[in-house]
Backbone as JSON, one array per atom type, in Angstrom:
{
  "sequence": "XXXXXXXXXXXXXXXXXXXXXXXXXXXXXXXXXXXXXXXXXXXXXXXXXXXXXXXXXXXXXXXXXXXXXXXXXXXXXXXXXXXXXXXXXXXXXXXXXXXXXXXXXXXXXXXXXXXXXXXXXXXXXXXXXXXXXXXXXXXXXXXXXXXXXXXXXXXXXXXXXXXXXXXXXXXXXXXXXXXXXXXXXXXXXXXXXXXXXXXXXXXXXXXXXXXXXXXXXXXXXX",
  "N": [[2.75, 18.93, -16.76], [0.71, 19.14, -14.58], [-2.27, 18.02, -12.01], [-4.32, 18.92, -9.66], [-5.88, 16.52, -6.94], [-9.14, 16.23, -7.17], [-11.66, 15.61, -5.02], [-13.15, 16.72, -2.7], [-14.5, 16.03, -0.73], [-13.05, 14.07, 0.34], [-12.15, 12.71, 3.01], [-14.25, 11.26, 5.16], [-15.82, 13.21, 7.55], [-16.66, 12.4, 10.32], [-15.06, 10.08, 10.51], [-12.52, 11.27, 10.19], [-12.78, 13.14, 12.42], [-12.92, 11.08, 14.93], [-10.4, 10.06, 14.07], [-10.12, 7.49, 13.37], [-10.93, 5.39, 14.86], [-12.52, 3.54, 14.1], [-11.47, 1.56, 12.98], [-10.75, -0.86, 12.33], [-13.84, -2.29, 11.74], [-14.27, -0.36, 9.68], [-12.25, -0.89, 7.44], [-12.57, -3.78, 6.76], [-15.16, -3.3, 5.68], [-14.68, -2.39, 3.23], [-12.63, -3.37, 1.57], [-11.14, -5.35, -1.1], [-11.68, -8.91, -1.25], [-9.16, -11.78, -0.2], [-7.41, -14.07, -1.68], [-5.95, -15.75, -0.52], [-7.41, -15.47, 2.36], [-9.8, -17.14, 3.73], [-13.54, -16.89, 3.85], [-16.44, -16.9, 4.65], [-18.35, -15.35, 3.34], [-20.72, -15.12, 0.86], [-20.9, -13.25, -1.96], [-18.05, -12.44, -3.44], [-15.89, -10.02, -3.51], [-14.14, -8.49, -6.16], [-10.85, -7.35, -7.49], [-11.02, -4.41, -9.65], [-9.9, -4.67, -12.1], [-9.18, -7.92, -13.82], [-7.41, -11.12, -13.17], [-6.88, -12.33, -15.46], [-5.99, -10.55, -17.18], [-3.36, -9.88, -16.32], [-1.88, -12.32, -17.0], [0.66, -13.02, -17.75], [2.35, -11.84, -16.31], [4.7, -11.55, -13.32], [3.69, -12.48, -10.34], [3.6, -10.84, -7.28], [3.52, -8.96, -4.15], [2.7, -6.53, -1.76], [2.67, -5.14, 1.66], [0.64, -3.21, 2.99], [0.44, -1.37, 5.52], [-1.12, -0.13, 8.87], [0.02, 0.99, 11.16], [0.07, 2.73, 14.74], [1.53, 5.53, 15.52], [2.41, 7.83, 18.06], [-0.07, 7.7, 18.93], [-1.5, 8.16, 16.33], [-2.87, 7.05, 13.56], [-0.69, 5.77, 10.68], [0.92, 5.07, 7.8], [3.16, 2.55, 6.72], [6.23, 2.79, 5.61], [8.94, 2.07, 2.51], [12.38, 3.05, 1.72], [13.65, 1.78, -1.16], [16.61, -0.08, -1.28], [19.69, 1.22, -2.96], [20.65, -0.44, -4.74], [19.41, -2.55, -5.52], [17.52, -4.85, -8.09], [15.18, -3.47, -9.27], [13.48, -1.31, -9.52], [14.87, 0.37, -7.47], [16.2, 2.37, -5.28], [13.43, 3.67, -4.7], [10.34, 4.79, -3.31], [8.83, 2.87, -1.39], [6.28, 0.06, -0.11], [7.0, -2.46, 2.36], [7.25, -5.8, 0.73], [7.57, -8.4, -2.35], [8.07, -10.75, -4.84], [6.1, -13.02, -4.96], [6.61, -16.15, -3.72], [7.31, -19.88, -4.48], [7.24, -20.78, -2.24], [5.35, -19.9, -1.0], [1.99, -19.46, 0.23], [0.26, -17.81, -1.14], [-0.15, -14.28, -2.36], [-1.02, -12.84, 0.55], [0.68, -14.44, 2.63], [3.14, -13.89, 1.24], [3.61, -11.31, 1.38], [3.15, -10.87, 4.03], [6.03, -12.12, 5.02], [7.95, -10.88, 3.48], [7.65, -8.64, 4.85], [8.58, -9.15, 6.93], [11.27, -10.17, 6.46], [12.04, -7.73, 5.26], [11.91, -5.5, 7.0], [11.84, -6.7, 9.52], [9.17, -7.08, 10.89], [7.27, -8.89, 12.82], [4.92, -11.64, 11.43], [2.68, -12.48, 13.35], [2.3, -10.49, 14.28], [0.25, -8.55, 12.93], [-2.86, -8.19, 11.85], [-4.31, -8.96, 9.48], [-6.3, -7.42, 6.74], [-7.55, -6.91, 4.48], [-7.53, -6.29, 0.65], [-6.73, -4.45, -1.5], [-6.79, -2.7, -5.24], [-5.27, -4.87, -7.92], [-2.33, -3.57, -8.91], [-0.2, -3.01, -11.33], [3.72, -3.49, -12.13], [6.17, -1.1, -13.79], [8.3, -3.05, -14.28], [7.41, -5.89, -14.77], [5.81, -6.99, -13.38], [2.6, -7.98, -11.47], [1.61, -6.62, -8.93], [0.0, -7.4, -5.39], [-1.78, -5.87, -3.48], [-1.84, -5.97, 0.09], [-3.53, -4.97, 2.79], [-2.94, -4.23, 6.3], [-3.48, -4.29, 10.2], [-1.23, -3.35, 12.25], [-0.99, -4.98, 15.77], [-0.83, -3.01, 18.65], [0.87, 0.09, 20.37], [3.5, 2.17, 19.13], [4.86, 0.86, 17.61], [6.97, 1.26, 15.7], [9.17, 1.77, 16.63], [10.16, -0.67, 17.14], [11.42, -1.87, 14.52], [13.41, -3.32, 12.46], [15.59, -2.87, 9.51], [16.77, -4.29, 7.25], [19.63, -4.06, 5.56], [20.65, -4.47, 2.71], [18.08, -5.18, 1.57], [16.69, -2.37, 2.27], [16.59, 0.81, 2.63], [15.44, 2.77, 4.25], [13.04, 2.94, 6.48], [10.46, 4.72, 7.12], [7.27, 6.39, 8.03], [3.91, 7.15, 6.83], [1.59, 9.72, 7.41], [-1.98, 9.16, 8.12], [-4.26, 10.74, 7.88], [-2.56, 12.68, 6.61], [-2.9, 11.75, 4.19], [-5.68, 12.89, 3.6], [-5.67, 15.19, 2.72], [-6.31, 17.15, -0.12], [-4.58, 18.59, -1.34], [-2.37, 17.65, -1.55], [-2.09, 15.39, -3.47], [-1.91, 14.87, -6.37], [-2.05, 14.22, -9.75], [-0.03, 14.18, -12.78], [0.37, 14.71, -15.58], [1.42, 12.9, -18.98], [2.8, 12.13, -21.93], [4.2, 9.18, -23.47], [5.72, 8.47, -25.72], [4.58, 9.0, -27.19], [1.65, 8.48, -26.74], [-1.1, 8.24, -23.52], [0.85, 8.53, -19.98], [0.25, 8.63, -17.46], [1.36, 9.57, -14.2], [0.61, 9.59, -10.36], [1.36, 11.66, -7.99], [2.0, 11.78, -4.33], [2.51, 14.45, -2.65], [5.43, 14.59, -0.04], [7.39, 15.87, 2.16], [10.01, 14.92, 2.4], [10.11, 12.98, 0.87], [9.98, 11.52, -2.47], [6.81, 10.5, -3.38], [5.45, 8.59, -5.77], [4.32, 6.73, -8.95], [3.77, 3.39, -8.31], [3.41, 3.52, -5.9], [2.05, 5.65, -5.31], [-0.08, 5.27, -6.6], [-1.24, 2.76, -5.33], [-1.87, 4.07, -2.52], [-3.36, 5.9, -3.11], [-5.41, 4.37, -3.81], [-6.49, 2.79, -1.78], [-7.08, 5.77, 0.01], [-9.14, 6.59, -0.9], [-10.87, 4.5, -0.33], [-10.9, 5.01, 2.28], [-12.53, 7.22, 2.61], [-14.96, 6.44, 1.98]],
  "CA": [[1.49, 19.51, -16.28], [0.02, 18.36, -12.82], [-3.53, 18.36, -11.57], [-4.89, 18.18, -8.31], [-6.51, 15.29, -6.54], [-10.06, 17.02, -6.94], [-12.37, 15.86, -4.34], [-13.64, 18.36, -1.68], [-15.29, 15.01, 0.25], [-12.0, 12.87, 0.49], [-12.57, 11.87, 4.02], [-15.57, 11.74, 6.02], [-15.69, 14.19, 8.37], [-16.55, 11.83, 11.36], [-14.24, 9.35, 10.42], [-11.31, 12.5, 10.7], [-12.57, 13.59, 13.97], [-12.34, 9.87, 15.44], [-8.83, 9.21, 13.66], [-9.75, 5.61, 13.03], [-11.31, 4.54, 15.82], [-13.42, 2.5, 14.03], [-10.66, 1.6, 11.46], [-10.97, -2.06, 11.97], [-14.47, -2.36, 10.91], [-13.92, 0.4, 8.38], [-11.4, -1.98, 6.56], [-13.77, -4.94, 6.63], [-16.26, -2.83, 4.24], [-14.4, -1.47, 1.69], [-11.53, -3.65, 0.9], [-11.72, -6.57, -1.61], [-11.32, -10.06, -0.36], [-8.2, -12.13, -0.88], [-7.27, -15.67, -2.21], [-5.84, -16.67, 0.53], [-7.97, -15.45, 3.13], [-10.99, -17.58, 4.57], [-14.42, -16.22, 3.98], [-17.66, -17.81, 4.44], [-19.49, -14.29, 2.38], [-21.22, -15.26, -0.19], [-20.21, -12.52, -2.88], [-16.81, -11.77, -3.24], [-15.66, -8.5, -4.23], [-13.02, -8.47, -7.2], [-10.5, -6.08, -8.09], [-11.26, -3.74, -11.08], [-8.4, -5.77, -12.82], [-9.03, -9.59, -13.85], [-6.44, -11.85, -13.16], [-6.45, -12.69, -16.74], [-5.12, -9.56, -17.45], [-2.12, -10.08, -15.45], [-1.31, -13.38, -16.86], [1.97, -12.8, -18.85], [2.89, -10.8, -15.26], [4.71, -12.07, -12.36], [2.79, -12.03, -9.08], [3.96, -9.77, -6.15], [2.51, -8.69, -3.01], [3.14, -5.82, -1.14], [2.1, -4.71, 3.1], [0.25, -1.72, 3.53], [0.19, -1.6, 7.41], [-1.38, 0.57, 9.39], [0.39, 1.35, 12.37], [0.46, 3.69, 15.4], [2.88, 6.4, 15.84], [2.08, 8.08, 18.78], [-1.78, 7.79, 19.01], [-1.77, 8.66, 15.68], [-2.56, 6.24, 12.29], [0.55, 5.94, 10.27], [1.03, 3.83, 6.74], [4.37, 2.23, 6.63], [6.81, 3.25, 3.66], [10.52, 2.06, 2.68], [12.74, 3.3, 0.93], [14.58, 0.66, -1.29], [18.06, 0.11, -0.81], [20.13, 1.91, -4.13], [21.58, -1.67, -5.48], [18.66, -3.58, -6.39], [18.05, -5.15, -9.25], [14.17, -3.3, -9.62], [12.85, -0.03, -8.34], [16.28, 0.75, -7.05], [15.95, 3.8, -3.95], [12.13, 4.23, -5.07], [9.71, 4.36, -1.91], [8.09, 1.49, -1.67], [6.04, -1.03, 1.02], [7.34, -3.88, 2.5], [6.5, -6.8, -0.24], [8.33, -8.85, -3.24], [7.86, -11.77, -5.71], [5.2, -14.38, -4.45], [7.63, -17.45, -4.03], [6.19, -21.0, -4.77], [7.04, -21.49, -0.77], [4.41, -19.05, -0.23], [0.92, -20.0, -0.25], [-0.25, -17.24, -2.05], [0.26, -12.89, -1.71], [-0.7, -12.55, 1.82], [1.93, -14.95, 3.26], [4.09, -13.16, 0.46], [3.44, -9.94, 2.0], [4.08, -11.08, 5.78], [7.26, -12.69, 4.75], [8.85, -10.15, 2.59], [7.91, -7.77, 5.27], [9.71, -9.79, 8.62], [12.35, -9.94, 5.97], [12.87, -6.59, 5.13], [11.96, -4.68, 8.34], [11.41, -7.59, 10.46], [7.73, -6.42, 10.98], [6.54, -10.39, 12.85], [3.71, -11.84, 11.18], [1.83, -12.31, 14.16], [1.44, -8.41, 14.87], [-0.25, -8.07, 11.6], [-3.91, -8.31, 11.25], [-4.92, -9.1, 7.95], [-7.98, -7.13, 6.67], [-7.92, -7.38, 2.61], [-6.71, -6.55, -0.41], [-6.67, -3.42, -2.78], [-6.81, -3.3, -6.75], [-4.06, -4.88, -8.21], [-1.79, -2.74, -10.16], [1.03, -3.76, -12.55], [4.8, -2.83, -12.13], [6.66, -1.11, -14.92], [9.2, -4.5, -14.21], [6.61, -6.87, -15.45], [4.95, -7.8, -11.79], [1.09, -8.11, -11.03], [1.42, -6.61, -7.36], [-1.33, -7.08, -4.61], [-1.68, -4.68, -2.06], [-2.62, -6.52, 1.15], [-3.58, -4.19, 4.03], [-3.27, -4.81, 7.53], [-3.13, -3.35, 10.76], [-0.3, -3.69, 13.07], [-0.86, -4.79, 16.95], [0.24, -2.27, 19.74], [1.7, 1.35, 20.15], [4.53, 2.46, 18.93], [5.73, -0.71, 17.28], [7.85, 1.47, 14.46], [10.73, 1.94, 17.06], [11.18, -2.03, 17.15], [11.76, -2.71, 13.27], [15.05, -3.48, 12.16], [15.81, -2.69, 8.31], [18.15, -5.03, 6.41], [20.56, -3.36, 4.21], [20.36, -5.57, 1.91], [16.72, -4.53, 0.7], [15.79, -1.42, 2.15], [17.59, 1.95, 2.54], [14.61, 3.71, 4.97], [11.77, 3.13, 7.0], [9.61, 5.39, 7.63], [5.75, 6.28, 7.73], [2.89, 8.57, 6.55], [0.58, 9.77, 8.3], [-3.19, 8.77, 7.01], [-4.06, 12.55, 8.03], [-1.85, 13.74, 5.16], [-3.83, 11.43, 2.2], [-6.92, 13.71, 3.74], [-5.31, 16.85, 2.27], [-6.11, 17.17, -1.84], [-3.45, 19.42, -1.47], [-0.97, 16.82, -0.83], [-1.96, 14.31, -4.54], [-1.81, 15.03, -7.56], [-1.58, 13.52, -11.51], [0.73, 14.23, -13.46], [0.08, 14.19, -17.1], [2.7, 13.02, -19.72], [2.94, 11.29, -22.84], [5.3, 8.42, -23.64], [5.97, 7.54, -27.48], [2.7, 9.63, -27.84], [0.9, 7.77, -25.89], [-0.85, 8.78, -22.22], [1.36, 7.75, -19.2], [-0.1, 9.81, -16.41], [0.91, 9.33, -12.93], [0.52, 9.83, -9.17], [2.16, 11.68, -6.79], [1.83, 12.11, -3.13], [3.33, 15.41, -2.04], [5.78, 14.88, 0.78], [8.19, 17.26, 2.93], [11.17, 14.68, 2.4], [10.32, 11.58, 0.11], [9.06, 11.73, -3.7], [5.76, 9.0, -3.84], [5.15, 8.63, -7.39], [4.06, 5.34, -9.91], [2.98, 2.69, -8.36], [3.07, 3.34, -4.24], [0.95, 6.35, -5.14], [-1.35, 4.72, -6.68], [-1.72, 2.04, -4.15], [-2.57, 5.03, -1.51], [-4.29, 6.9, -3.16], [-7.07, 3.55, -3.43], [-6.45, 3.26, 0.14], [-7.49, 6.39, 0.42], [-10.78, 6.74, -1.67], [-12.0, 3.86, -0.22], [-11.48, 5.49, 3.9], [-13.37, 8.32, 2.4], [-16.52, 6.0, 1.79]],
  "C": [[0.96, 18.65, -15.15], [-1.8, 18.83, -12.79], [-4.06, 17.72, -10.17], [-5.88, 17.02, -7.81], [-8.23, 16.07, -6.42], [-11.29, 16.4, -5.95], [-12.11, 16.48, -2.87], [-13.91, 17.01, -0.61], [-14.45, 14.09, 0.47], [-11.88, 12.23, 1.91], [-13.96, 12.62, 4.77], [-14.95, 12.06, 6.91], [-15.79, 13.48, 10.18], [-15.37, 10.8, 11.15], [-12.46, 10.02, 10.41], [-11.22, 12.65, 11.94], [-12.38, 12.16, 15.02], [-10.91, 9.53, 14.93], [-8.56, 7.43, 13.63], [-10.34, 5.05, 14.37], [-11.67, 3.59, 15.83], [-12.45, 1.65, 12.57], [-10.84, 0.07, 11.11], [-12.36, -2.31, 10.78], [-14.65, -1.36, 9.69], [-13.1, -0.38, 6.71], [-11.9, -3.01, 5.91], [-14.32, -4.77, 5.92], [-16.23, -2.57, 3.55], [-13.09, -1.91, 1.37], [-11.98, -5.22, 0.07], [-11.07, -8.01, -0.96], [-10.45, -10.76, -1.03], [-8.18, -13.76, -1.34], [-7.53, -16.38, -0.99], [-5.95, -16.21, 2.39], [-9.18, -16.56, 3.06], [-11.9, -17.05, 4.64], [-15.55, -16.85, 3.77], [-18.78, -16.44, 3.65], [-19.4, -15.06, 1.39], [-21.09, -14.18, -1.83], [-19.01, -11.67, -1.8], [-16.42, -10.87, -4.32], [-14.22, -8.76, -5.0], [-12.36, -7.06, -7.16], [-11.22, -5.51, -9.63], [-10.69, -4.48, -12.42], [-9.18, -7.36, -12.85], [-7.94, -10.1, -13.45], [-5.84, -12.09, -14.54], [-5.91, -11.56, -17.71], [-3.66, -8.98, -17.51], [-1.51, -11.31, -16.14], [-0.16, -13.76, -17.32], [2.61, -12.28, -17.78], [3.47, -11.8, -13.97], [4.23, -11.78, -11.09], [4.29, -11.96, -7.89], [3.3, -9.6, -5.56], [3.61, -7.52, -2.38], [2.41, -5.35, 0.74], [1.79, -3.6, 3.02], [-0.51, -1.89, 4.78], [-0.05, -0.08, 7.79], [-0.7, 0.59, 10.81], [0.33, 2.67, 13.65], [1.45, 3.97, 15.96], [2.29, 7.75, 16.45], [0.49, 9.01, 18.94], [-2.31, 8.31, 17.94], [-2.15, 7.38, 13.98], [-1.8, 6.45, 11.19], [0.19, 4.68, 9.01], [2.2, 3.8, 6.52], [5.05, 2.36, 5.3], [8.26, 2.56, 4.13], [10.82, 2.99, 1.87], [13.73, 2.63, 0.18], [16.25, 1.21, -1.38], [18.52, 0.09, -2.71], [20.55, 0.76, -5.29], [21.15, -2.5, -5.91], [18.2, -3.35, -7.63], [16.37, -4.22, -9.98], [14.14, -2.44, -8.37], [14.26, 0.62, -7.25], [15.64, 2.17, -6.63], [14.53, 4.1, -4.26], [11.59, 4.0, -3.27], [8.63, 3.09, -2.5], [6.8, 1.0, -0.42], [6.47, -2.15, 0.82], [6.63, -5.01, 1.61], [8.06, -6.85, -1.09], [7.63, -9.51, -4.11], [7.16, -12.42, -4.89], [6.3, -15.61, -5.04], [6.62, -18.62, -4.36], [6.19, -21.85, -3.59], [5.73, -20.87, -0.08], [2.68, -19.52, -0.64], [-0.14, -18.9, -0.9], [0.07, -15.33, -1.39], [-0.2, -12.71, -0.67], [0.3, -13.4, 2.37], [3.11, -14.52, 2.71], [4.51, -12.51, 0.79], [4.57, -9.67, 3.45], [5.34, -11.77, 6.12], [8.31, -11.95, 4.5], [8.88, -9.09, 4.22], [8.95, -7.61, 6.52], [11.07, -9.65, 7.92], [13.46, -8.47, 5.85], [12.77, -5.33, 6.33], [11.71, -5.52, 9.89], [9.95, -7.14, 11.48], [7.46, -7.94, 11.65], [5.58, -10.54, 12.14], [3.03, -11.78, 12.06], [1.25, -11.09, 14.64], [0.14, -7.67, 13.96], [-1.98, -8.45, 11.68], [-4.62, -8.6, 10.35], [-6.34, -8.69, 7.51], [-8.7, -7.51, 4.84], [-7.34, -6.63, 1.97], [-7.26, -5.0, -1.04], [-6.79, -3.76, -4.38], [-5.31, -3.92, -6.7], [-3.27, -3.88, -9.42], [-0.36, -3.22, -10.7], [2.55, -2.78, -12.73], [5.48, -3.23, -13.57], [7.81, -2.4, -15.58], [8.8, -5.92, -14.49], [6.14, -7.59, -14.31], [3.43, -7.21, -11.68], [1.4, -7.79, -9.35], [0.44, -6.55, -6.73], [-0.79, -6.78, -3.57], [-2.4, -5.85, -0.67], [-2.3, -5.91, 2.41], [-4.06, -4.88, 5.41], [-3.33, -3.99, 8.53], [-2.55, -4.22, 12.09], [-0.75, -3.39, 15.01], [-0.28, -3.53, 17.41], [0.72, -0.96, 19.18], [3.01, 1.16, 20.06], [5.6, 1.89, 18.03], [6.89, -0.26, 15.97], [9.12, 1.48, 15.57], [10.91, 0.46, 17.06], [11.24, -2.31, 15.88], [12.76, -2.18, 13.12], [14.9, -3.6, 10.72], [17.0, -3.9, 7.81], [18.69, -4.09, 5.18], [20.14, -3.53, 3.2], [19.52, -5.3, 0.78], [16.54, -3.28, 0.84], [17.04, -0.25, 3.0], [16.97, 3.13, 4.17], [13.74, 3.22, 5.18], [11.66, 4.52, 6.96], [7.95, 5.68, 7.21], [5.02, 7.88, 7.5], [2.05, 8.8, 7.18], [-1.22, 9.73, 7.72], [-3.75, 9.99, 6.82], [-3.57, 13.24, 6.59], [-2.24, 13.04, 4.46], [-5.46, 12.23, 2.47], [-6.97, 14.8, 2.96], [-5.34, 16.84, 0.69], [-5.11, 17.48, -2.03], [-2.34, 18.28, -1.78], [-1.19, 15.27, -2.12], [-2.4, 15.1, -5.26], [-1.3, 14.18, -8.93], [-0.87, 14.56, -11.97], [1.01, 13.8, -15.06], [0.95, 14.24, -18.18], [2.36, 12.54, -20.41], [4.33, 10.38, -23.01], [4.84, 7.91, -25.03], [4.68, 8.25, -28.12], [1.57, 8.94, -27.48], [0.51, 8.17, -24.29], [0.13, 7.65, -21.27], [1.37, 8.52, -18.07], [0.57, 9.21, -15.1], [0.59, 9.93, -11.89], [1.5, 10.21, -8.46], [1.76, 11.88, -5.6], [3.09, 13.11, -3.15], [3.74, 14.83, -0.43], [7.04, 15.86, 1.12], [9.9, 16.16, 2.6], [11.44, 13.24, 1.32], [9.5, 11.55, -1.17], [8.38, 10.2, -3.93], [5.33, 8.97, -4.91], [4.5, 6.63, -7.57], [2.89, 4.65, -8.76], [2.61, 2.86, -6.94], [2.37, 4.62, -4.36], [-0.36, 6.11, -5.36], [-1.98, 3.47, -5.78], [-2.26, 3.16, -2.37], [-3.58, 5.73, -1.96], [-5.54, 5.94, -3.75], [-6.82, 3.44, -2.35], [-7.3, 4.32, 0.37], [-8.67, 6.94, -0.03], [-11.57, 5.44, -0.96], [-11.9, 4.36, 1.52], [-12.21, 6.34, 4.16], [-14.44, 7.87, 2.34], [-17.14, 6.35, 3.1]]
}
């Protein structure tokens, strides 16, 4: 059984007809702040999630980049490569395991991502952080959204085998459309285990990279 993404008000209506113009400071107001960012605010905004929730979980980070693809705002997707050892061909974003070289999930993020699409760090922006949500593989992942310097910049990334099977991107446009998410209501063991999908034309977004868009996309609707 499925059910549609039910709000009618999912993006503001000026913030459609600009296409992000103002996306920077848009980002700034409605994302939560990270570890290992730098912030002289005085309240800092938490995920929904404790940490201490997570603590049995291994920490992960994942890139949700905003990029343009031709004058248009685009959110970067893979698709993992068939042979790994977790999430094997699922779509994904660039991200992994937080190493103990890394100084915490944003350098995680911009690491994994030079790695697996050679995305530079320096192109990247860093704006903040999403909830964290918890992979069925026993990982605490944080979402850390950015937005990528310069037009066009998807024709220069290079994929490694290795990890990833597919680039390619969504367009922010299509998380506007209710039409286009939906839950999915199941039981496991008799128990709920609902998830998320994003309807697309060639790539099934389900679990956990739906649910990392689809907060993305409730909070561009504020």
């Amino acid at each position: 059984m499925t059910q549609p993404f039910d709000r009618t008000d999912f993006f503001c209506s000026d913030w459609t007809r600009a296409k992000g113009a103002n996306l920077q400071n848009h980002l700034s107001a409605c994302l939560n702040l990270l570890p290992d960012l730098s912030t002289t605010r005085s309240e800092v905004r938490l995920s929904s999630h404790s940490l201490e929730a997570f603590a049995h979980d291994r920490p992960a980070a994942v890139l949700v980049s905003f990029l343009k693809v031709q004058n248009e705002w685009h959110i970067l997707m893979t698709k993992r490569a068939p042979h790994l050892a977790h999430h094997a061909g699922q779509i994904s974003f660039p991200g992994g395991k937080v190493e103990s070289s890394d100084s915490g999930p944003v350098a995680a993020a911009l690491r994994e991502a030079y790695e697996e699409v050679h995305l530079a760090p320096e192109l990247v922006q860093v704006m903040g952080g999403l909830d964290l949500v918890r992979s069925p593989a026993g990982f605490v992942v944080q979402p850390v959204v950015g937005i990528v310097s310069g037009e066009n910049r998807l024709q220069d990334l290079v994929l490694d085998p290795m990890e990833v099977e597919l680039i390619f991107t969504v367009p922010v446009i299509h998380l506007a459309n209710p039409k286009n998410l939906r839950l999915v209501t199941r039981k496991t063991d008799g128990r709920p285990n609902d998830y998320w999908v994003i309807e697309h034309h060639e790539h099934f977004i389900w679990g956990l990279s739906a649910k990392v868009l689809i907060d993305l996309s409730q909070r561009l609707a504020c």
